[in-house]
Each structure stands twice: as structure tokens, then as C-alpha cells.
Residue frames relative to the residue before (quaternion, step in Angstrom):
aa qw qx qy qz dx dy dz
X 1.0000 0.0000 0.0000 0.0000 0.00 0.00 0.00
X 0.8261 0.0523 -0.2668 0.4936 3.48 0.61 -0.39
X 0.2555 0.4931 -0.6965 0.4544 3.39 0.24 1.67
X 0.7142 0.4866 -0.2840 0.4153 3.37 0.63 -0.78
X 0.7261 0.3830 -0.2783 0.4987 3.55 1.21 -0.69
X 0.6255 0.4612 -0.4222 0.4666 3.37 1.06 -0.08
X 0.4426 0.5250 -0.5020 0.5258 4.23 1.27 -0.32
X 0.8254 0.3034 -0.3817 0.2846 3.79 -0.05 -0.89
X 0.4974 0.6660 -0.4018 0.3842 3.48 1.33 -0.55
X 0.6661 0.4723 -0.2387 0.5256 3.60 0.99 -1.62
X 0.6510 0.3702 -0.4262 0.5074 4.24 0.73 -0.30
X 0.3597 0.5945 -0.4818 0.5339 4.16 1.21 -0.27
X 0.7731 0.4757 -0.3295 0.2598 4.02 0.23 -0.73
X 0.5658 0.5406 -0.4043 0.4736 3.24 1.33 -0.86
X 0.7263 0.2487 -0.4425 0.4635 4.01 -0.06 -0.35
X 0.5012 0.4688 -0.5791 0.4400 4.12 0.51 -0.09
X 0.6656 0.6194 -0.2942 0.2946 3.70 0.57 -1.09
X 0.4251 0.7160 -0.1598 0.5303 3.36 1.82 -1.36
X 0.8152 0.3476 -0.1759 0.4285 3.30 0.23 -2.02
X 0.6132 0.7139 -0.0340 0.3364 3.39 1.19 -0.91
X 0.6877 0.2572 0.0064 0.6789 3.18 1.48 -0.97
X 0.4874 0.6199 -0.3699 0.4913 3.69 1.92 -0.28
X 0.7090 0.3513 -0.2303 0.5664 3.61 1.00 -1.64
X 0.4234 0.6908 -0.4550 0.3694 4.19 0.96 -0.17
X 0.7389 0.3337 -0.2336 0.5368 3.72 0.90 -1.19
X 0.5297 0.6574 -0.4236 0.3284 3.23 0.64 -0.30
X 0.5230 0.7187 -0.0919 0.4488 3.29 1.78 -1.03
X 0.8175 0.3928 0.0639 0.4163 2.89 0.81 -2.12
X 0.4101 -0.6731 0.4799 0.3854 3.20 1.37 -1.25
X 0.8689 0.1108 -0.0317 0.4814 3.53 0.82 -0.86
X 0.7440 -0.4704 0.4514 0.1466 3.17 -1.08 1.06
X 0.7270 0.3677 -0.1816 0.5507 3.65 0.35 -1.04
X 0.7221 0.5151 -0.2770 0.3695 3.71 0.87 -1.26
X 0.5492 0.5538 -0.2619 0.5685 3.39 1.59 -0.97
X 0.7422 0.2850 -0.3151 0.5183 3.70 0.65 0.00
X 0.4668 0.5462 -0.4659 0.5164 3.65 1.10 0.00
X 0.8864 0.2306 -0.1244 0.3816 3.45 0.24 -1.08
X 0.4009 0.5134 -0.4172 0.6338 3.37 1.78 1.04
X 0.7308 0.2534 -0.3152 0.5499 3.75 0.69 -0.22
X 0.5670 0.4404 -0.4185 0.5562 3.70 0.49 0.43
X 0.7291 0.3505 -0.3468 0.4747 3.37 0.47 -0.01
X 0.3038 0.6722 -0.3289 0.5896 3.70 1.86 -0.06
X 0.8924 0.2889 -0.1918 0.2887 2.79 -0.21 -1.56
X 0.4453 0.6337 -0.3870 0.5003 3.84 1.68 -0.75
X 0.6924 0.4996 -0.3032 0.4233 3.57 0.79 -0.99
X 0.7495 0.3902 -0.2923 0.4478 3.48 0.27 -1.26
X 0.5851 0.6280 -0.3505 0.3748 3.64 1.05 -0.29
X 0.6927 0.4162 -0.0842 0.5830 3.10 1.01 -0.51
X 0.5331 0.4834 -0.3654 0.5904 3.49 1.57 -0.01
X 0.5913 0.6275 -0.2157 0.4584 3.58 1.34 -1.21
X 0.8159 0.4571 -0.0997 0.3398 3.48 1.20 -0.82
X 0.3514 0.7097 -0.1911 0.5800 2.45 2.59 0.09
X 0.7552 0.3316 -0.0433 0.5638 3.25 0.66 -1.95
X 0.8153 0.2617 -0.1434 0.4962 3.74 0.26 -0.48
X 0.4861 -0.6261 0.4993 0.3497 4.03 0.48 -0.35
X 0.6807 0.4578 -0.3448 0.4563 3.84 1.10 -0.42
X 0.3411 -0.4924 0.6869 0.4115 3.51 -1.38 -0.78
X 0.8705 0.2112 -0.0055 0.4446 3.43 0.05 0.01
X 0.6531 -0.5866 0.3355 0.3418 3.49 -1.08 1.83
X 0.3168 -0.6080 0.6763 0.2694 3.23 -1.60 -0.02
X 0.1248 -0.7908 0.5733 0.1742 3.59 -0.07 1.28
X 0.5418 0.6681 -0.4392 0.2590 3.76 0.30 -0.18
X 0.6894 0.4151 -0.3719 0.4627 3.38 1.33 -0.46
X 0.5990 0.5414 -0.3602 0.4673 3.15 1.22 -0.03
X 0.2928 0.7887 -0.5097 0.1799 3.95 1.15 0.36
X 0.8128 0.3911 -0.1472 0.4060 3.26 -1.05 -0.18
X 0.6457 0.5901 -0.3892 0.2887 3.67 1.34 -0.94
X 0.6692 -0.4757 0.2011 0.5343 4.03 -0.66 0.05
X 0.6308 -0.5296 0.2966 0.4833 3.49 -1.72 0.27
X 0.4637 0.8022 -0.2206 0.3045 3.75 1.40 -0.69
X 0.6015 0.6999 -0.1814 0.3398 3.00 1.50 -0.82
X 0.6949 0.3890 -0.0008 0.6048 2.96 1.76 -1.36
X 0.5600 0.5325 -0.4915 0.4017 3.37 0.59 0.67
X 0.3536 0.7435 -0.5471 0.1509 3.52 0.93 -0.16
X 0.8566 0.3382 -0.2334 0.3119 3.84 0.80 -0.82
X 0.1807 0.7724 -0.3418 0.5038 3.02 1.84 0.92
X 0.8276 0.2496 0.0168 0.5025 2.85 0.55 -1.56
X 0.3993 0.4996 -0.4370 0.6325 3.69 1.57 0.55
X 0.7615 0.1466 -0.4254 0.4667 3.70 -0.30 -0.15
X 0.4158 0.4361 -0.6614 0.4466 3.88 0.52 0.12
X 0.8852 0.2217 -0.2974 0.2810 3.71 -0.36 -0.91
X 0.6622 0.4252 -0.5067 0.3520 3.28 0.94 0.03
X 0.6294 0.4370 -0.4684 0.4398 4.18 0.82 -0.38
X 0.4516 0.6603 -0.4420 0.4057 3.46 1.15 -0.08
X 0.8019 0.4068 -0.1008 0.4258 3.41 1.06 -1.14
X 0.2960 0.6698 -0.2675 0.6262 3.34 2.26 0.30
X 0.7861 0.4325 -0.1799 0.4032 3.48 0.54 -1.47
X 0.7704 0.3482 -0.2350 0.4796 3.60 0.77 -1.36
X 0.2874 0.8191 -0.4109 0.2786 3.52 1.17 -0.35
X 0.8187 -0.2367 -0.0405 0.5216 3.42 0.49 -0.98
X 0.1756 0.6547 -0.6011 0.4233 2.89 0.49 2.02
X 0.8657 0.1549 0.0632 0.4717 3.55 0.73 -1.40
X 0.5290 -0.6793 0.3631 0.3561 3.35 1.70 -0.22
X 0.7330 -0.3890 0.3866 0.4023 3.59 -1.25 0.57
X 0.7387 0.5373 -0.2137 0.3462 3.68 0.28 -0.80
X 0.7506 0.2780 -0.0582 0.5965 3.06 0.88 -1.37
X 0.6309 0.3166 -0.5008 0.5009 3.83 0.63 0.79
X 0.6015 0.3295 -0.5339 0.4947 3.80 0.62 0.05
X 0.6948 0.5677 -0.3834 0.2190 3.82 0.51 -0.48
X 0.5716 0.5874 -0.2522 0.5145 3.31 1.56 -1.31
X 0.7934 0.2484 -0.4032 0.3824 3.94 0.24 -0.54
X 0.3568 0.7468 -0.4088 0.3845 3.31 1.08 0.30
X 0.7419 0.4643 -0.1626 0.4556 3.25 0.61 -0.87
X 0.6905 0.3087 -0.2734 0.5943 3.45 1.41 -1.08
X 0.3495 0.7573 -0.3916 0.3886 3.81 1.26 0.55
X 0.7407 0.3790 -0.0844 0.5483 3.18 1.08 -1.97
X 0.7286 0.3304 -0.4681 0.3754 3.58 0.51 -0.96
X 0.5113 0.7230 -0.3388 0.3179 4.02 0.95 -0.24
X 0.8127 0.3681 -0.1134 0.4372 2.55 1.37 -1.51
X 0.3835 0.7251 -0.2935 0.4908 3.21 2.11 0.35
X 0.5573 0.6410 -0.2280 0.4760 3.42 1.34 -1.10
X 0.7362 0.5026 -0.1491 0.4280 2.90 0.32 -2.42
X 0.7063 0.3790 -0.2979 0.5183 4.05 0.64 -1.03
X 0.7193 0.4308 -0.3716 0.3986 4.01 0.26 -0.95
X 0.7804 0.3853 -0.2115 0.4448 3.80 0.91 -0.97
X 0.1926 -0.8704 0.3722 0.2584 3.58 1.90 -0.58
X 0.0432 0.7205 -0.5878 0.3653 3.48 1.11 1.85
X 0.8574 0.0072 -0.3229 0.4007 2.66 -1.71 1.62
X 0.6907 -0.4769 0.2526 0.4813 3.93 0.96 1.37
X 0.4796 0.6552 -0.5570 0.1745 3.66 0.96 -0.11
X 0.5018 -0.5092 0.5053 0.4833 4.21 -1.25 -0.33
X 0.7148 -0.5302 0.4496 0.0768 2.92 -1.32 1.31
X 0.0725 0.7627 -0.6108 0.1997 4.04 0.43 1.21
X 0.4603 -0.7170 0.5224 0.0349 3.61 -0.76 1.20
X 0.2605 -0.8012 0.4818 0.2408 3.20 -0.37 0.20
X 0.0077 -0.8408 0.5413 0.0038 3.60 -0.22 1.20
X 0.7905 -0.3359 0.1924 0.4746 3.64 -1.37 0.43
X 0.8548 0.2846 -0.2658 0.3430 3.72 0.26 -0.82
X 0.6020 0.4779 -0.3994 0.4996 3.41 1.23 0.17
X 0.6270 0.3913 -0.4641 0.4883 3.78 1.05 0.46
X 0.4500 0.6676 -0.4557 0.3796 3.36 1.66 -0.26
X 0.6308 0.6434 -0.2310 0.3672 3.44 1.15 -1.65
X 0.5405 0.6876 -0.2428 0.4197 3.43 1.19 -1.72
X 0.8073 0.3330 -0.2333 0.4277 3.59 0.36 -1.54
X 0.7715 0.4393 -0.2576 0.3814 3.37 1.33 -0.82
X 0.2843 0.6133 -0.5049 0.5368 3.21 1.31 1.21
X 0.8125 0.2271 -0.2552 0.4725 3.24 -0.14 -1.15
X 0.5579 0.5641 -0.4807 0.3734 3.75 0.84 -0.40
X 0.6283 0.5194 -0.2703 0.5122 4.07 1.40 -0.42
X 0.7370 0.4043 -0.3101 0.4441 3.43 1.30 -0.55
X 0.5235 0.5522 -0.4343 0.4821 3.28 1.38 0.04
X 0.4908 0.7350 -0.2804 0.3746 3.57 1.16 -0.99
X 0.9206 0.1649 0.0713 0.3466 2.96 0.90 -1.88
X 0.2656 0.5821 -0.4422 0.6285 3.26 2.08 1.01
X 0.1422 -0.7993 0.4747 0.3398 3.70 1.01 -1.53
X 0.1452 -0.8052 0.5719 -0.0596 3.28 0.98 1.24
X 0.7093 0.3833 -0.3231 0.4955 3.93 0.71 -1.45
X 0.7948 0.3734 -0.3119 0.3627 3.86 0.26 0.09
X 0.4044 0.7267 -0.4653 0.3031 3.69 1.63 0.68
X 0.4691 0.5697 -0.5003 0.4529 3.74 1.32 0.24
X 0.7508 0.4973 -0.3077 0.3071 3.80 0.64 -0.22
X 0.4947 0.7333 -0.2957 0.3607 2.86 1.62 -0.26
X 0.5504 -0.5982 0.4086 0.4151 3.85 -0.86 0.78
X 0.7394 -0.4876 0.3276 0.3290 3.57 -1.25 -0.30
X 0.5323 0.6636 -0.2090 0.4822 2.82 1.82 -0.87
X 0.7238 0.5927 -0.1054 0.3373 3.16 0.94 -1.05
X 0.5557 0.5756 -0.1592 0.5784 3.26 1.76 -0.94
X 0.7254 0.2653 -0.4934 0.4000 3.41 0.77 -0.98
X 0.7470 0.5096 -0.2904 0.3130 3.64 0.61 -0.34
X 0.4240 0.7208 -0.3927 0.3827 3.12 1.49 0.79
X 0.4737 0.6222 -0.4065 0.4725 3.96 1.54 -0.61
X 0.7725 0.2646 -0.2508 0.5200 3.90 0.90 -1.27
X 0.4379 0.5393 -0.5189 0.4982 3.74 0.64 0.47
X 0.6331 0.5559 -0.2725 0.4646 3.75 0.76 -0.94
X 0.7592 0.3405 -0.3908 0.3936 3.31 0.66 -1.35
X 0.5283 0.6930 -0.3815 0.3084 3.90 1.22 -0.43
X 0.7715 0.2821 -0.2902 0.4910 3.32 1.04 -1.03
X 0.2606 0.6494 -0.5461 0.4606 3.26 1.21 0.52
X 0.7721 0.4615 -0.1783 0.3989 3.75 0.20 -1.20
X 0.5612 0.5923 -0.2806 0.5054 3.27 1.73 -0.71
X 0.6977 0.4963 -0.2638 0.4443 3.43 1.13 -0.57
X 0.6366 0.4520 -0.4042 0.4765 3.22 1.23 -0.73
X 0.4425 0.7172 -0.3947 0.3661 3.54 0.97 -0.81
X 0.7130 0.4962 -0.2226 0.4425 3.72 0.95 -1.37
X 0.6534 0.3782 -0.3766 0.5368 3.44 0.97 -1.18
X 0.3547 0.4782 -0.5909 0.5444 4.16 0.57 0.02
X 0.8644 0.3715 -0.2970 0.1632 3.02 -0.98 -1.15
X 0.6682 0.4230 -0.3289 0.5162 3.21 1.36 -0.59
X 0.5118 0.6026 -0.4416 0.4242 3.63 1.03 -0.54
X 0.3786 0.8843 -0.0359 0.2709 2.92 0.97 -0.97
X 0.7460 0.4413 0.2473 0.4331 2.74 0.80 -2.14
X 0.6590 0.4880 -0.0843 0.5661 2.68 1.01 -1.09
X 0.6600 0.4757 -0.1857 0.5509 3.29 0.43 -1.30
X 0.8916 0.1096 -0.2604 0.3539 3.50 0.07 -0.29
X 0.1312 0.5831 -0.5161 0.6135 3.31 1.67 1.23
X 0.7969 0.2536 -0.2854 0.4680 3.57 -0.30 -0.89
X 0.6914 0.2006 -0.3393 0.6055 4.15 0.20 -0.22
X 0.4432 0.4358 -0.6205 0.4781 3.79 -0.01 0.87
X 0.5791 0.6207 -0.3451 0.4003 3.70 0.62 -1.56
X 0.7085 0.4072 -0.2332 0.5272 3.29 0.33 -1.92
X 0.8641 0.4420 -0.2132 0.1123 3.34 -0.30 -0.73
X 0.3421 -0.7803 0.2979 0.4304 2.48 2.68 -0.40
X 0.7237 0.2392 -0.1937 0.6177 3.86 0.46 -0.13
X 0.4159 -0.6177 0.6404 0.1881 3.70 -1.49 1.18
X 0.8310 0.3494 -0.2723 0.3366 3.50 0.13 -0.51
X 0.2338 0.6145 -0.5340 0.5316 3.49 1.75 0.02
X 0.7460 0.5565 -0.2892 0.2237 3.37 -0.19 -2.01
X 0.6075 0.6029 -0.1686 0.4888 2.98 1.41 -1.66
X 0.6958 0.4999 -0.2606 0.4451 3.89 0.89 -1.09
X 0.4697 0.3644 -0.4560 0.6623 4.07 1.14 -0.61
X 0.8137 0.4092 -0.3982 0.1087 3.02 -0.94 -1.05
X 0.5498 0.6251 -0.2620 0.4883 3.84 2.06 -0.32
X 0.5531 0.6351 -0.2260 0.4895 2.89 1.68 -1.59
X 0.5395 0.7206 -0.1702 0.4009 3.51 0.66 -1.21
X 0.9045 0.0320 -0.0616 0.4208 2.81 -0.47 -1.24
X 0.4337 0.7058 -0.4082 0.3836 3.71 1.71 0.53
X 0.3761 0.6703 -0.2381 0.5937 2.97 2.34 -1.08
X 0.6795 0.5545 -0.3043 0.3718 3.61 0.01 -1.05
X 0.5988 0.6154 -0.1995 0.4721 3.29 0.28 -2.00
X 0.8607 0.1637 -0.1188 0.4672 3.47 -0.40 -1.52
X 0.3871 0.5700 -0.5865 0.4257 3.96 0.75 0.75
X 0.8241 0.3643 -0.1799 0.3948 2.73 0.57 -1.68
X 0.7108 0.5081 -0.3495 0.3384 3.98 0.88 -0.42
X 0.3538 0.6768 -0.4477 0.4651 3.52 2.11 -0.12
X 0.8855 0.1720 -0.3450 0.2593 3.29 0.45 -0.59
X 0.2687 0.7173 -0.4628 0.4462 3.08 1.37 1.17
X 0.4900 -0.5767 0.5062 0.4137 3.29 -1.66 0.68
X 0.7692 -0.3030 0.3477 0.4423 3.74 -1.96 0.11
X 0.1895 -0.6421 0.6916 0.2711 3.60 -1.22 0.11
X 0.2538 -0.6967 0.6618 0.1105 3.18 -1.57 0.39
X 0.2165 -0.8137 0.5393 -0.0085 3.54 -0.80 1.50
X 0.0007 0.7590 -0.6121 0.2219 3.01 -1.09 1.88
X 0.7017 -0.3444 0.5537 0.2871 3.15 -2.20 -0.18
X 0.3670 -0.6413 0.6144 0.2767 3.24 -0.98 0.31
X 0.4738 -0.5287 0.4818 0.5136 3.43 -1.33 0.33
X 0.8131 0.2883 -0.2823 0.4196 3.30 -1.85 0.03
X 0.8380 0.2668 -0.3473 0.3255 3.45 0.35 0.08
X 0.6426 -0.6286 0.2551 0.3562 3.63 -1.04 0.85
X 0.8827 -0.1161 0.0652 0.4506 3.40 0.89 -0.94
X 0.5227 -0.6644 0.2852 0.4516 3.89 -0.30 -0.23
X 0.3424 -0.8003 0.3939 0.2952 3.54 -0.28 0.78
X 0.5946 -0.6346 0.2812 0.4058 3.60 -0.90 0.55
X 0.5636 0.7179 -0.2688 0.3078 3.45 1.81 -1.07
X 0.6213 0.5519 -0.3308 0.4471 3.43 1.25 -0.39
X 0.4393 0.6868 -0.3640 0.4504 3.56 1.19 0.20
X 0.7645 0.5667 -0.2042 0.2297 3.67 1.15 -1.20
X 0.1813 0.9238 -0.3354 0.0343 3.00 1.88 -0.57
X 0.6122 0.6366 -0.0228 0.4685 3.02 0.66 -2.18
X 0.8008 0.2906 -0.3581 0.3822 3.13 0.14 -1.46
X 0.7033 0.5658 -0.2584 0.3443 3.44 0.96 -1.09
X 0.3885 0.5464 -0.4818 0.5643 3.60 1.40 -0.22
X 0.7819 0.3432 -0.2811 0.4380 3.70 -0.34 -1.09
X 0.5787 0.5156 -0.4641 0.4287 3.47 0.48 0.30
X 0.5050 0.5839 -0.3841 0.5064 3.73 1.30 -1.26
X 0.8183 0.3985 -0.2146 0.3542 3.48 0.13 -1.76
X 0.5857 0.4213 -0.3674 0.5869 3.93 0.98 -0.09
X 0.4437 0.5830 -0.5220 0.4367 4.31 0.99 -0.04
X 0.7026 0.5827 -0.2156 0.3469 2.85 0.75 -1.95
X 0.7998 0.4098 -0.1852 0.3977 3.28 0.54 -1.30
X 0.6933 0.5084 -0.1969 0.4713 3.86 1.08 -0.75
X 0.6228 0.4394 -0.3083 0.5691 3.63 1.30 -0.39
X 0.5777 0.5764 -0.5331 0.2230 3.98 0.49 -1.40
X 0.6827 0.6118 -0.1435 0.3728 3.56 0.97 -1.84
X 0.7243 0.4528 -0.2983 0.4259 3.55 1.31 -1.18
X 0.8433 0.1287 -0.0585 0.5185 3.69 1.15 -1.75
X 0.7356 -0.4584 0.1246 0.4829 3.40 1.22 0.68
X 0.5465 -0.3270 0.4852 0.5992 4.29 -0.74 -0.20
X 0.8739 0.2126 -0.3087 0.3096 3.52 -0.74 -1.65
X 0.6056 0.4724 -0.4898 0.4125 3.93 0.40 -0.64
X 0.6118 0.5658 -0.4103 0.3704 3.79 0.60 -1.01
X 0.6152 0.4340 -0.2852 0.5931 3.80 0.96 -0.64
X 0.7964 0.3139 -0.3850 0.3449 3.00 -0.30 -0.70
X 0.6207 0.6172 -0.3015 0.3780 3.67 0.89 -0.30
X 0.4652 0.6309 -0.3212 0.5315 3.23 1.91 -0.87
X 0.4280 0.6724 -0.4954 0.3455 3.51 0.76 -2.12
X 0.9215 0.3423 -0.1476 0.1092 2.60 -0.60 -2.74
X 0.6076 0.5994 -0.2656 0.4482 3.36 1.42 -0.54
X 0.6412 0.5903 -0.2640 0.4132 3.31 1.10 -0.61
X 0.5642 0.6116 -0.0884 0.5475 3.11 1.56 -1.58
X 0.6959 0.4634 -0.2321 0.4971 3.65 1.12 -1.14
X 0.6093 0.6367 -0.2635 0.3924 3.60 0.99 -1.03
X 0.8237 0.0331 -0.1213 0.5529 3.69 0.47 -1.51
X 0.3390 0.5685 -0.6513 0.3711 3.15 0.30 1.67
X 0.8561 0.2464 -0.2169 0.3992 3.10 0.92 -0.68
X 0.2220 0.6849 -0.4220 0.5509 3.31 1.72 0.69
X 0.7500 0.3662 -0.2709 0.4796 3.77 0.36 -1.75
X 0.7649 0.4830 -0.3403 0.2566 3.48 0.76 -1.27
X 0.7965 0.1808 -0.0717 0.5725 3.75 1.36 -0.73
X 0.6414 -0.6955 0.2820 0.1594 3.27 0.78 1.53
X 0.3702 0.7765 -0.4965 0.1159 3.06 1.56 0.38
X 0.6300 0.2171 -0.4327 0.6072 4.16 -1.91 -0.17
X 0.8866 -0.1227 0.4197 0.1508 3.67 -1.00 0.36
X 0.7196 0.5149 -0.2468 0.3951 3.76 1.02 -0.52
X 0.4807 -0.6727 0.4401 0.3502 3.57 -0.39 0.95
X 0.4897 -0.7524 0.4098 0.1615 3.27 -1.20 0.87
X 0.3793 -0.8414 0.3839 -0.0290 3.17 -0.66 1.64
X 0.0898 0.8200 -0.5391 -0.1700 3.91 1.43 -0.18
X 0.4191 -0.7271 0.5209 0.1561 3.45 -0.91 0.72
X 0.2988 -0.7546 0.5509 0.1943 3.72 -0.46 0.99
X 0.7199 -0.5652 0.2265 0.3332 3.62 -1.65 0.93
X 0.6518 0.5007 -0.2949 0.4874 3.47 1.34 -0.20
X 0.5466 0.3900 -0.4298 0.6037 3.48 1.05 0.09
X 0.6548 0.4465 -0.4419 0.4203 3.60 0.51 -0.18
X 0.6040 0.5397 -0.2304 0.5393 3.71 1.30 -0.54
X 0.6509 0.4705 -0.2813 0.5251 3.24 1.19 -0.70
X 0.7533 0.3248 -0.3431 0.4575 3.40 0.38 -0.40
X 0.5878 0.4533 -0.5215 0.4208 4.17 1.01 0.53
X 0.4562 0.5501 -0.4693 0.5187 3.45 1.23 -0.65
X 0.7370 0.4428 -0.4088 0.3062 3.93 -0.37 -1.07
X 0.6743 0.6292 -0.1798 0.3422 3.34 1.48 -0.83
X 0.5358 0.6122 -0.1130 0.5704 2.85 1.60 -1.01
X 0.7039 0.3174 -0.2342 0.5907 3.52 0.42 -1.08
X 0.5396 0.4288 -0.5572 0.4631 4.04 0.58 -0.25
X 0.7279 0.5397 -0.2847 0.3128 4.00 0.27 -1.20
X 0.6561 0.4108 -0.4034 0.4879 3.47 1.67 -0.48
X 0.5461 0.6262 -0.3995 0.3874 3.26 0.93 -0.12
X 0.7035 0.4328 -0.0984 0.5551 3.23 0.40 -1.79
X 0.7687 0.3592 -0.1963 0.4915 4.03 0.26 -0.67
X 0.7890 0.3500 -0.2301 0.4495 3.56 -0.42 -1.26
């Protein structure tokens, strides 16, 4: 029981993280920098988790020679989904960014298990796990509210094509995330330790970030208007990411792969509801209508036939 309560707490982080690294750029100015200095603060963490579990600060890439180039891209594809998750933040709200990669999460991770891409074991696809499949996306339609876009004012429609093209990105975000996954499943394997894996792959894509912000002009670090000062909480990002990715790894072994997800889900699912509903870190308040509340048990459900049945 409290493996389980400590999986949903640790899936409760990814939308604090969101909110967290949302009011971070505000700070910074940029988007990319607010994930540079959210994965550097990751990585300080997981290092020092690494030195816990292994005796080093820092993977042993050598056991991982020889393994594919794929392997190492996992933190590449972390700052795609995490400034991704900076961006739609307050575009679509707390809800609809933990809900949208979710969806490109499962159908990926449908692929990745029926076709067994990137060395995973070969998982068939059997009536209730295509049952699950549809009843994802049948919750993410639910909970965008695709069935209620005839009520909407005029105003609203025209700005509904670039609202689309976000949760468009939310989805790709998901197939990241599961790629993702995978990828650092397989250099955990090699390397023998999940949170090593977990430590390149921060290290990485901190590497990344500051390639790509060198050739960027200087930022300049400020107050926001209207507000008095910067709060310390926006600092934790990082730390909370590396908490998600040590859930992942410390529960799979204790309550199994599918319960370990599906508990995250619920925490995640639990988190920027109540972020959207009471405006908490700083985010405008989002009350959630009865079909996003329906939408998000369907999404569950269909995660549990997958992951369970």
C-alpha cells in the first residue's frame, strides 16, 4: 500500500514540475533555458542518487559499448518533451498537457510492445489491449471536448486550428516519451542500474540545451511584471523530474511494469486537476467540465486494460 501511495504521489510531480518550470521561464525569458536549468538540477540529483546505488557519480559507459546508436538518445528526446511541456502549459492548461502525451504514450507504446522495436519482448496484441488503445483516445477526445466545439462562440473557433496544432505536439511529445522509455530501459539493462541510465540520459540532454543556447543571444534574469519577487519553488523542477524517473524505476520490480504505470497515470491525472481546478503555483484556473472528468476515468481504464488484463 504505500509503494502504491508513494507511485501516485511521485506521478502528482510531473504537473507540479510543468507548473514549476512554467513560472521558471517566465524568469529567464526562454523556454529552452527553463529546461536547461531544470535538467541540470536533475542531473545534480540523480548523481548523487547514482552514488547511492552504484558507489560512482556517474554511469559506466563502457558496459554499454558496442550497444546501438539509439540507445543514447534518450535525453534528446527528454528536452523535446519536457520544453514541449513548458510551451503547452499555458496554452491548454494542466489537464490537457498530462492528458495529450498520454495518448501518444500508449499508441507508441502499443507499437514498441506488438512489433518489439528497440530490443523490447515481443507482446501481441490481444482483444483487451486494443480495447484499452481506443479507450484512450476515446478519454482524450472527452477531455480536449472535441463533442462540445459546436457551442463555442465564434471567437473561439477561429482559434481552435492553432489550439489543434498544440495538442498535435502533445501527442508527439507522448510518442517521445515512450521512445524514450524504451531507450533508457535498454542502457539501464546494459549498464545494470536504472537510475545510472536515468543520470546519462539528464546529463545528455543538459549537454544538448546549452549547445543549442550558445548559439543564442545572453538571457537576462528578472521579475515578472506584477509580481513582487521570485519564488524559491521554481528552482525544483529538476529535482522533481528525478524523482518521477527513480518512481519508475523502484516500483516496476516491487508492484509490477503495468500497476507501476498505471499508478503514476493516476497521480499525474490527480495532480493537474487540482493545479487547473485552484490555480495553484501561479496558473490560471481551469475548472474542469463533467466530460473531462469522464474523460480522464475512461483514459484510466483503457491504461489498466492494457497494462493489467
Amino acid at each position: 500500500m504505500l509503494a502504491v501511495l508513494f507511485g501516485v504521489l511521485a506521478g502528482a510531480c510531473l504537473p507540479v514540475q510543468t507548473s514549476v518550470n512554467t513560472r521558471l521561464r517566465l524568469s529567464v525569458g526562454s523556454p529552452l533555458l527553463a529546461s536547461l536549468l531544470s535538467f541540470t538540477v536533475g542531473t545534480v540529483a540523480l548523481a548523487a542518487a547514482t552514488l547511492v546505488a552504484t558507489g560512482r557519480a556517474y554511469p559506466e559507459l563502457g558496459l554499454a559499448a558496442g550497444s546501438p546508436w539509439w540507445t543514447f538518445i534518450g535525453g534528446m528526446l527528454g528536452v523535446f518533451v519536457l520544453t514541449g511541456n513548458i510551451l503547452l502549459f499555458p496554452r491548454i492548461g494542466g489537464v490537457q498537457t498530462v492528458v495529450l502525451p498520454i495518448a501518444g504514450q500508449v499508441l507508441m507504446g502499443l507499437a514498441i510492445d506488438a512489433f518489439g522495436i528497440f530490443g523490447s519482448a515481443v507482446v501481441p496484441l490481444s482483444v483487451s489491449r486494443i480495447a484499452g488503445g481506443l479507450a484512450v483516445l476515446l478519454g482524450v477526445l472527452l477531455v480536449v471536448n472535441v463533442f462540445q466545439s459546436r457551442a463555442q462562440s465564434p471567437a473561439d473557433r477561429k482559434g481552435e486550428p492553432a489550439l489543434w496544432l498544440w495538442r498535435l505536439m502533445g501527442g508527439a511529445m507522448g510518442l517521445a516519451a515512450a521512445t524514450q522509455t524504451a531507450v533508457n530501459g535498454r542502457l539501464g539493462g546494459e549498464l545494470g542500474s536504472a537510475v545510472a541510465a536515468a543520470l546519462f540520459s539528464f546529463a545528455t540532454g543538459a549537454a544538448t540545451l546549452l549547445l543549442v543556447l550558445l548559439t543564442r543571444t545572453p538571457f537576462r534574469f528578472r521579475v515578472p511584471d506584477g509580481q513582487a519577487r521570485n519564488p524559491a519553488w521554481m528552482w525544483i523542477g529538476g529535482v522533481l523530474g528525478s524523482i518521477i524517473v527513480f518512481a519508475g524505476a523502484f516500483l516496476a520490480p516491487v508492484i509490477g511494469t503495468g500497476a507501476t504505470v498505471v499508478v503514476l497515470l493516476l497521480g499525474m491525472m490527480t495532480g493537474s486537476v487540482l493545479i487547473d481546478t485552484f490555480g495553484l503555483l501561479g496558473s490560471p484556473r481551469r475548472r474542469p467540465q463533467w466530460t473531462q472528468v469522464v474523460g480522464l476515468v475512461v483514459i484510466l481504464v483503457g491504461v489498466v486494460l492494457i497494462r493489467i488484463v
